[in-house]
C-alpha positions, 0 to 999 in steps of 0.5 A: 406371085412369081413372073410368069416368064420365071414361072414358065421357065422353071416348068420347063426346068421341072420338065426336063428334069422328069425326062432325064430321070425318066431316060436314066432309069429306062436305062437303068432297067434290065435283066440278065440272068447272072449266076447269082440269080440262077442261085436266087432261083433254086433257092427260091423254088427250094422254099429258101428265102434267106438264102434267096435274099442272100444271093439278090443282094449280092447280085443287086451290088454286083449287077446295078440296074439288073431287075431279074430279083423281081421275077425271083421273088415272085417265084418265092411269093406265088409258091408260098401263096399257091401252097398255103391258100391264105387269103392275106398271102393271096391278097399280098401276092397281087399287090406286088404283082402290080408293082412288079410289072410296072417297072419290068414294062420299062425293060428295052423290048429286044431283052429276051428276057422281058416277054419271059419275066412279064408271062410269068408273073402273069402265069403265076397270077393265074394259078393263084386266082384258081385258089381263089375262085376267080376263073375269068381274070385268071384265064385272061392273064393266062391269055396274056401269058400264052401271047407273051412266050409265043411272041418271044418264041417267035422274037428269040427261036433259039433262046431257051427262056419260057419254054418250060411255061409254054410247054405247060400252056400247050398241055393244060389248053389241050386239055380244057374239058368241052364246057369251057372251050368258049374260054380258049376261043375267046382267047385265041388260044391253042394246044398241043399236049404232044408238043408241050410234053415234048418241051418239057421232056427236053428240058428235064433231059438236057445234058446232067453233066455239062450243060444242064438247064437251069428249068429242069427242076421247074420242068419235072415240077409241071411234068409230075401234073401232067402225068398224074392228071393228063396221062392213062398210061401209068408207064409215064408215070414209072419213066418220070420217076426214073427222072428223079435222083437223090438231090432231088428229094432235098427239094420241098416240091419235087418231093412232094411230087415225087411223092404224090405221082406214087401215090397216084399210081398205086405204089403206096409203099414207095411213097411212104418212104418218100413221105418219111424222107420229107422230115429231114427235108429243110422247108417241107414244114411249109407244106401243110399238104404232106400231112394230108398225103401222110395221112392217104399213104397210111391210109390205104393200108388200112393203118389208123395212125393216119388219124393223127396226120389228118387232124395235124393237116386240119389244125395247122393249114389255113387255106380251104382244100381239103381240110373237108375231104380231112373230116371224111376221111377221119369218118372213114377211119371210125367207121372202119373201127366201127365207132358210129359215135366217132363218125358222127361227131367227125361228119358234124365237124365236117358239116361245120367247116363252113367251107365252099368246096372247090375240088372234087373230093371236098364236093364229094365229102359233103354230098357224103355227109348230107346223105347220113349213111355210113359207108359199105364198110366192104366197098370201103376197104376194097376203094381205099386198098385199090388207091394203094395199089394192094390190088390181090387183096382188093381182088379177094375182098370183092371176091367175098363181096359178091356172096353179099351183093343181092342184099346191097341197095342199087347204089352199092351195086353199081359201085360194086361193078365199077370196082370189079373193073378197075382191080381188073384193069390194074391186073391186066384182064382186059376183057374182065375189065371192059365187061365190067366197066360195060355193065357199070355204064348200063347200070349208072350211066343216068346216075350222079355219081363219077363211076358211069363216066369214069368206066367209060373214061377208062374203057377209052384208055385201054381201047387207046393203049393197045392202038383201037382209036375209033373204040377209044374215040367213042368211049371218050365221046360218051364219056363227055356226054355224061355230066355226073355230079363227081369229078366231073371236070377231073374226067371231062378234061380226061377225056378231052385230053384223049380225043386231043392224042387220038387226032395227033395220030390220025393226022 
């Protein structure tokens, strides 16, 4: 046995051998943004991994010390988690998150980069945990997040790091549907979708020529969501568009958004030809999701080769969304050619992916499939036409439809109503629009299905664009008072996102 005098002075030995160590690597962490992590970056929301472990590696012996390459891969990693939905990839993703943040803890508070780094990952943590139905550990670390850029806002006000993140935030806070504000409360959260939308416009505008923010990319990324989900006025849609140039679609994501804002607001044709563009685009094969969108745009013409892209979706992606939604639309299409066979077999299928519905369309596919009844073939074409943005012809199959109405049962006729509306709408005839909208929720409005809320959702949004906010703010109101069983959240948030506009301008 050792003296405990040699024994006493070696656990000194030891210990100050931990804290020198310790002290070293303190010192040894930090982060900066050189050019090579800028270029790390783009390639890493280019889907690049080769090229992103390229430029890491020679930052990594250019700059010892620097630890930005955590950041980065966790950018790679959360996309490919984020887009393919793969449980293992989930899983894997939040295992090294854990490790990640560890070592950027160590950082010297004064980098302004630390806060940033840290939101980040946790952000991203947080939409990874929505994939996969964890909503109370992903609005913590959403709570974590929030606190975080707004501590380095207040700590660096003229530093440009986390505004794109912070901008997001304001929006999607500003945006919670009623049913979850206890959330924001609980969190001491606050939004502001004007002010996010304005951070975020800032950053996709900064200076192209001399100056242009290395965020841009990632700013016309959250834009593209917010536009399409958060905003009634399809000219915000047609202004970010304009946003895009040609590199643009030589990036996966900001093709696939580029593509999905066309999609969404009726411009079918255009987004066909973004879609076409994506096989030429390295890395898109990683989004399983552009055959699902392949499949829509085809779809909305009435063109049955979309068949042949959902069934790739269904055969090549892993994750859960859609892929229900997948079978229905597969139903629609033998449906349509008048293959009863054909849209059994395709709603047994879907019956037996054994999936839980997370999303709204896949909750409507299979309330759909246990009903057994085959779509009014009329009200089909009219719903999948009008999506395509073809609204002369929607407006004439309706036109035809009503011969027929006093034959349909009470649910056809409520939708019958409701799509009267919206063609009427997307053609300017406003007060046809709100007459038929009026109609749908005095038909609908104790019914299940979205088209009750989503008539009085609309009616807000055309009271709200021509400058009638107390009409506007009780049609939103109502809305939110109606809790269908489709789309409820999608409306909700909406809605909510509409009072939260209507207050900015009364203020």
């Amino acid at each position: 046995m050792l003296p405990f005098c040699i024994f006493t002075g070696m656990k000194k030995v030891f210990f100050l051998a931990i804290f020198l160590l310790t002290s070293l690597i303190a010192k040894s962490v930090t982060l900066v943004f050189t050019e090579e992590a800028e270029n790390a970056y783009r390639a890493a929301l280019a889907l690049d991994q080769p090229a992103m472990e390229k430029w890491l590696d020679l930052d990594r012996t250019r700059h010892p010390g620097n630890q930005i390459d955590l950041v980065i891969r966790n950018y790679f990693d959360f996309f490919l988690a984020f887009i393919k939905e793969e449980k293992d990839l989930g899983a894997r993703f939040q295992e090294k998150r854990e490790s990640r943040l560890i070592i950027l803890n160590r950082v010297n508070d004064n980098n302004p980069l630390k806060k940033w780094a840290i939101a980040t990952i946790y952000l991203q943590s947080a939409a990874v945990r929505t994939k996969f139905d964890e909503p109370y550990s992903a609005a913590l670390e959403l709570r974590k997040a929030f606190l975080l850029l707004q501590e380095n806002e207040k700590q660096f006000p003229h530093y440009d790091m986390g505004k794109a993140s912070l901008g997001l935030l304001y929006v999607l806070i500003g945006s919670i549907p009623p049913q979850y504000q206890w959330v924001v409360r609980l969190a001491s959260m606050h939004g502001n979708i004007p002010e996010g939308k304005k951070m975020l416009y800032e950053i996709v505008r900064s200076d192209p020529v001399h100056k242009p923010s290395i965020f841009r990319d990632e700013a016309l990324f959250f834009l593209s969501f917010i536009e399409t989900n958060l905003n009634p006025d399809k000219d915000g849609i047609k202004q970010l568009l304009a946003e895009f140039g040609d590199d643009d679609l030589r990036h996966p994501l900001l093709l696939y958004a580029k593509a999905n804002m066309e999609l969404r607001s009726g411009q079918n044709d255009a987004a066909l030809q973004t879609l076409r563009k994506s096989q030429g685009v390295q890395n898109c094969g990683l989004i399983d999701y552009l055959l699902f969108m392949q499949g829509e745009a085809l779809l909305r013409k009435l063109d049955f080769h979309a068949d042949s892209f959902y069934n790739a979706f269904i055969q090549r992606f892993k994750g859960v969304n859609y892929v229900i939604d997948a079978w229905r639309k597969r139903a629609w299409i033998s449906a349509l050619k008048g293959d009863v066979q054909g849209w059994n077999d395709n709603m047994q299928s879907l019956r037996q992916t054994g999936f839980q519905a997370q999303n709204e369309s896949d909750k409507q596919a299979l309330r759909e499939a246990s009903g057994h009844r085959m779509p009014n073939i009329h009200l089909l074409k009219a719903r999948l036409l009008f999506d395509g943005g073809y609204y002369q012809q929607v407006e004439q199959l309706l036109r035809e439809g009503a011969k027929q109405l006093p034959d349909w049962n009470t649910g056809d006729q409520l939708e019958y109503f409701y799509r009267v509306g919206r063609v009427q709408q997307a053609l300017n005839q406003r007060e046809e629009a709100l007459h038929y909208y009026a109609l749908t929720y005095a038909k609908g409005h104790n019914d299940k299905t979205y088209f009750a809320a989503n008539a009085l959702l609309l009616s807000g949004e055309i009271y709200e664009n021509e400058g009638d906010f107390q009409q506007a703010e009780e049609m939103y109101k109502k809305c939110l008072q109606l809790k269908p069983d489709e789309y409820r959240l999608g409306i909700h948030a909406r809605a909510k996102a509409g009072l939260n506009r209507i207050s900015n301008v009364n203020k």
